[in-house]
C-alpha positions as CSV (number, residue, x, y, z in Angstrom):
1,X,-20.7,13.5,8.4
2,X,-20.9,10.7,10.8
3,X,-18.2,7.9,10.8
4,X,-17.9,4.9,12.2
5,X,-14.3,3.2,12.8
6,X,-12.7,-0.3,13.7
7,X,-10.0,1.3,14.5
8,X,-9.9,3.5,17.7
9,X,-5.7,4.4,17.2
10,X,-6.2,5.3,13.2
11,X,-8.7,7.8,14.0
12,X,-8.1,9.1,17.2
13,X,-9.1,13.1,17.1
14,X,-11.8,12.5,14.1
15,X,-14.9,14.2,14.6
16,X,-18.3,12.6,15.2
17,X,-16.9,9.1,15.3
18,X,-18.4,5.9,16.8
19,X,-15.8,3.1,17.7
20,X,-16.9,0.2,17.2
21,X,-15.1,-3.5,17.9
22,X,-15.0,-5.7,14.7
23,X,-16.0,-9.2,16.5
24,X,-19.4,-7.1,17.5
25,X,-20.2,-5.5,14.0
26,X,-23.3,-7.7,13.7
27,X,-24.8,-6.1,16.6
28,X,-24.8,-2.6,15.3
29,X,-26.0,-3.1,11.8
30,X,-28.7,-0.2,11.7
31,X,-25.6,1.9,12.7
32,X,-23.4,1.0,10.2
33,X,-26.3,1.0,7.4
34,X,-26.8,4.9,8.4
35,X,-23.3,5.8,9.0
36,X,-21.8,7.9,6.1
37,X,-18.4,6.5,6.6
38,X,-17.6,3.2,8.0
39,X,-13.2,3.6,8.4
40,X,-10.6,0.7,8.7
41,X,-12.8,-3.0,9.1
42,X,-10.9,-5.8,9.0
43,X,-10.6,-7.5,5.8
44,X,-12.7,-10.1,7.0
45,X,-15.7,-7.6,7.5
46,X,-15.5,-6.6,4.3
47,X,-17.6,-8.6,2.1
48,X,-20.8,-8.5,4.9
49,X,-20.4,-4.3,5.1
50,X,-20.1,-3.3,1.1
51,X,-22.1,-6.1,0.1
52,X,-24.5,-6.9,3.0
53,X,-25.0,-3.6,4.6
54,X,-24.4,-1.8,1.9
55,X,-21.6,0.3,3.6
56,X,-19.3,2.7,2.2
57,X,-15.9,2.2,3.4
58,X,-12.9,3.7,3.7
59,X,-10.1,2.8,2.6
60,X,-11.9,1.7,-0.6
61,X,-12.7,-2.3,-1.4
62,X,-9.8,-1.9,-3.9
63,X,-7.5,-0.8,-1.1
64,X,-8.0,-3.8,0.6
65,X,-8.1,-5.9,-2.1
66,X,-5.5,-5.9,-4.2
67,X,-3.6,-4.6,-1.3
68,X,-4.2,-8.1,0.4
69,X,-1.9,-10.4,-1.8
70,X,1.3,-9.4,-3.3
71,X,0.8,-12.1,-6.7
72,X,-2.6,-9.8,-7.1
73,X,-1.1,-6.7,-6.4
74,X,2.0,-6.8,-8.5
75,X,-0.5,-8.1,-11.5
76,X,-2.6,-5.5,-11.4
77,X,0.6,-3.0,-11.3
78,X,1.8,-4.7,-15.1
79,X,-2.1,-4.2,-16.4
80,X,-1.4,-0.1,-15.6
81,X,2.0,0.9,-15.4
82,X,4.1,-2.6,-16.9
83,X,7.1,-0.5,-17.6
84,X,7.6,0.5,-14.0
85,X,7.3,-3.1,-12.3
86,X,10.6,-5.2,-11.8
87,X,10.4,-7.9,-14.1
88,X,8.9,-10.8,-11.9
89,X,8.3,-14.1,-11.9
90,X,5.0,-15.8,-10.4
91,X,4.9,-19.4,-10.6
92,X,3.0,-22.5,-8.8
93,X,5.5,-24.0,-6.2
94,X,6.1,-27.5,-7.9
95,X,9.7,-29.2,-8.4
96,X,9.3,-28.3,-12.4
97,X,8.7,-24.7,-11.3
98,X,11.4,-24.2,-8.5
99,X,13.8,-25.5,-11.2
100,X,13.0,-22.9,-13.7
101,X,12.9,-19.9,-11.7
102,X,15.9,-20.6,-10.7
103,X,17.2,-21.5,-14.4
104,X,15.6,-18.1,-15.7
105,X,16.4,-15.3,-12.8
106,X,19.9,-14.5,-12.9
107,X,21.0,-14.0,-9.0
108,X,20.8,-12.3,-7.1
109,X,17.0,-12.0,-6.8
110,X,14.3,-11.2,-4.4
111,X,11.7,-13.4,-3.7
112,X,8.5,-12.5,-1.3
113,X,5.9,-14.2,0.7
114,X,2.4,-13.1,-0.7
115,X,1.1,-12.4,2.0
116,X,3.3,-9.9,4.5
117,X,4.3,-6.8,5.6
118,X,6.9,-4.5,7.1
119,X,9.6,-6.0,5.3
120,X,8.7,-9.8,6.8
121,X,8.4,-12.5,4.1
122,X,11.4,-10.8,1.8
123,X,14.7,-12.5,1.4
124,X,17.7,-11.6,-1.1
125,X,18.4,-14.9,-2.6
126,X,22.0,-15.4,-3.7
127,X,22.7,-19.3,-3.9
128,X,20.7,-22.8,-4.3
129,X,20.8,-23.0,-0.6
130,X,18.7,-19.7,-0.1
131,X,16.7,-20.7,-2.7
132,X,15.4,-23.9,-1.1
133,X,14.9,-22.2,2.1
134,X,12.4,-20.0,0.5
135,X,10.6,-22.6,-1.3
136,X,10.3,-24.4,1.5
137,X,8.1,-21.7,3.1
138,X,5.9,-20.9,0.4
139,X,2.9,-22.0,-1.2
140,X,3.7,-19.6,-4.4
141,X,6.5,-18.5,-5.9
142,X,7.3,-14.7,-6.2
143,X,10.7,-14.4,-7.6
144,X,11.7,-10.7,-8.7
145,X,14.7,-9.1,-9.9
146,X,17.8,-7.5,-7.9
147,X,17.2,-3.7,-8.6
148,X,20.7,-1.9,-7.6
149,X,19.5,0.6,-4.6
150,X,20.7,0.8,-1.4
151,X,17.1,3.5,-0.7
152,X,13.8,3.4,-1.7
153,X,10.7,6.2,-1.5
154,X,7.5,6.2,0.6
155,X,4.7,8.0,-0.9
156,X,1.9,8.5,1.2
157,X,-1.3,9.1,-0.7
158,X,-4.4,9.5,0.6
159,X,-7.7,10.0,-2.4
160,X,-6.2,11.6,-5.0
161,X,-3.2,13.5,-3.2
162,X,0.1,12.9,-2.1
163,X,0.5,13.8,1.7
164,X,4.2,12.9,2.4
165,X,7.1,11.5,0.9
166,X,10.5,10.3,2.2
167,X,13.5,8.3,1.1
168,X,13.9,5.3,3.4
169,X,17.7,4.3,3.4
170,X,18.6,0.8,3.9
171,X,19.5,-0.7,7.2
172,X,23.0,-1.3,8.8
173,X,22.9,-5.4,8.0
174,X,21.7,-4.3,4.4
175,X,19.3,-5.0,2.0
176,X,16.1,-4.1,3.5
177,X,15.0,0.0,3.4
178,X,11.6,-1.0,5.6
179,X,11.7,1.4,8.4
180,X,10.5,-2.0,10.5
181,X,13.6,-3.9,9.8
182,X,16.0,-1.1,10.4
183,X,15.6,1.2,7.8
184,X,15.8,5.6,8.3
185,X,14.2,8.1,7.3
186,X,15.7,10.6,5.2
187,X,13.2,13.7,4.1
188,X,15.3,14.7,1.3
189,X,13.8,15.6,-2.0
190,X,12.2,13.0,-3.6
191,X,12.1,13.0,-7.2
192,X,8.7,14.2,-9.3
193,X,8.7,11.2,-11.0
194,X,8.2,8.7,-7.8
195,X,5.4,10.8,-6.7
196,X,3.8,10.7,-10.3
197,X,4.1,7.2,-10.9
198,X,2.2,6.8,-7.2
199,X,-0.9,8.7,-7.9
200,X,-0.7,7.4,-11.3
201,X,-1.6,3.7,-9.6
202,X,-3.9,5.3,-7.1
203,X,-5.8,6.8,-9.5
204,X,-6.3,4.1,-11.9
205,X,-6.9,1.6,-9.4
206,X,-8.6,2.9,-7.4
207,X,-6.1,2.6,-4.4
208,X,-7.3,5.4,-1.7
209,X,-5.3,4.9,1.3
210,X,-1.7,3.5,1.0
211,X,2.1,3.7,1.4
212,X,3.3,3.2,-2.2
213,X,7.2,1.8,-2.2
214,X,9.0,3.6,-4.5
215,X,12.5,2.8,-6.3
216,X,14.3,4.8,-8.2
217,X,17.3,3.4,-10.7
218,X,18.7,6.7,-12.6
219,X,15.7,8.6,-13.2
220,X,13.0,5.9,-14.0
221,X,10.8,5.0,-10.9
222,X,10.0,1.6,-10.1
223,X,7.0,0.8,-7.7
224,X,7.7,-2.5,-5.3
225,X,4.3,-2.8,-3.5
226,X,2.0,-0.8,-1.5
227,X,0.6,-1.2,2.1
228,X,-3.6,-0.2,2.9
229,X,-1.7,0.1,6.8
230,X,1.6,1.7,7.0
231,X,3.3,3.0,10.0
232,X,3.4,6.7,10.6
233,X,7.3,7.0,11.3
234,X,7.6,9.6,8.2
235,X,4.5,11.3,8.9
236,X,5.8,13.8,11.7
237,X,2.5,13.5,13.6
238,X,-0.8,12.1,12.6
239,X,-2.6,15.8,12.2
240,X,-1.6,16.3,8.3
241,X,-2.8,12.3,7.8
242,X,-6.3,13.4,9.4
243,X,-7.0,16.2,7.9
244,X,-6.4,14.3,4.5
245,X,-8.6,11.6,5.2
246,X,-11.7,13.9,6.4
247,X,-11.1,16.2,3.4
248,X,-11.3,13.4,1.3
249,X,-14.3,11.6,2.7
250,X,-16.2,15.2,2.6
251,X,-14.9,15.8,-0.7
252,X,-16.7,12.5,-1.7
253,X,-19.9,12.7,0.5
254,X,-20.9,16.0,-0.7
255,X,-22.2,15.6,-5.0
256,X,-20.8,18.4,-6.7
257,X,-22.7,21.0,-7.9
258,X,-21.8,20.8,-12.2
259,X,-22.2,24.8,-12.3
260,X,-19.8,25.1,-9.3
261,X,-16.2,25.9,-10.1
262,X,-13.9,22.6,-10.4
263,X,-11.4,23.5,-7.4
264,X,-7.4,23.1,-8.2
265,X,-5.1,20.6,-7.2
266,X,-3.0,21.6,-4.4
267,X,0.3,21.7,-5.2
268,X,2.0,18.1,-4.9
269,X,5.0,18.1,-2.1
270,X,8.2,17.2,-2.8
271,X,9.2,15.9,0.5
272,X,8.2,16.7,4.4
């Protein structure tokens, strides 16, 4: 199996890998047509690989897709899973609009940036002053409710397996759990549930690669978002996220032989 990455730190220790620098992906098209596995392009590439070079890429094009754009991503969450998604609000940024989600979310709420990560672009709104702040900074609004946690779950999943999971407790100045902003890590037991309602939205979208954000309020899971990237402070090393992601790109490389025994699921863990 020969890979290709545009990413020299995400796979560092994969076998038979060529690293390759995004800006110069043109000049190494033959490679990247015979390449089995081309890992981490930019999001930029992606369009000329899958659909120009006809690459296979990993994470998948729905990875990177609806991972790009929280209004997308927390869509596509209510077409599979509505009952777990905070009730949310997405509206066009207009005087008419501001007034109304303001009107119609009781406060506090949350309300995001579409585009961002590691707990940047998230504010707790709690008066008319916060409120304008945030508008002011957006081109759409994202207003969500106030779920009443002070910790939230990562679950890592990698194909169709979940390869850690951790409680991330919210930082000293509050409100955010993101490790990035001052969250900790907690390896606790995680409930079942979290780590069910996370493969549940891998599987049916198609989401191979991510860091789903999991809240819990009593014993019903919410999901917030998921990110394509996440940072490896839970993981404990990067070995058991390797091994996952070459097992799964064999696992889909090699067609399965229909007389062959289907093999079992490895058990799912609670918490690493």
């Amino acid at each position: 199996m020969h890979l290709i990455s545009f990413d020299i730190f995400r796979t560092l220790g994969f076998p038979d890998t060529t690293v390759i620098k995004p800006e110069r992906f043109l000049a190494h098209k033959e490679e990247l047509r015979q390449a089995d596995w081309v890992l981490f392009p930019e999001y930029w590439q992606l369009n000329a690989l899958v659909h120009g070079l006809k690459c296979r890429v990993f994470p998948s094009v729905a990875s990177y897709r609806i991972g790009h754009d929280k209004v997308e991503m927390t869509r596509a969450f209510e077409t599979v899973a509505p009952a777990h998604v905070p009730w949310t609000l997405i509206e066009a940024n207009g005087p008419r609009e501001r007034q109304e989600v303001w009107d119609t979310m009781p406060s506090p709420f949350v309300a995001k940036l579409p585009r961002a990560s590691m707990g940047e672009g998230v504010w707790l709104i709690e008066s008319r002053q916060d409120w304008q702040r945030y508008c002011d900074r957006t081109d759409v609004l994202y207003a969500q409710e106030y779920l009443p946690i002070d910790r939230d779950i990562r679950v890592v999943v990698v194909g169709n397996r979940v390869v850690t999971a951790y409680w991330r407790h919210q930082a000293d100045q509050g409100f955010y759990n993101n490790v990035a902003q001052g969250g900790r890590i907690d390896t606790s037991p995680v409930p079942q549930g979290a780590l069910d309602l996370a493969l549940q939205l891998a599987r049916d979208l198609e989401v191979d690669h991510a860091g789903f954000d999991i809240a819990m309020v009593g014993d019903h899971p919410y999901v917030l978002e998921f990110n394509r990237l996440f940072g490896n402070q839970g993981l404990a090393g990067n070995d058991r996220l390797r091994d996952a992601i070459l097992s799964y790109l064999e696992s889909r490389s090699t067609p399965r032989d229909p007389d062959s025994p289907v093999d079992p699921e490895p058990p799912l863990p609670v918490a690493v």
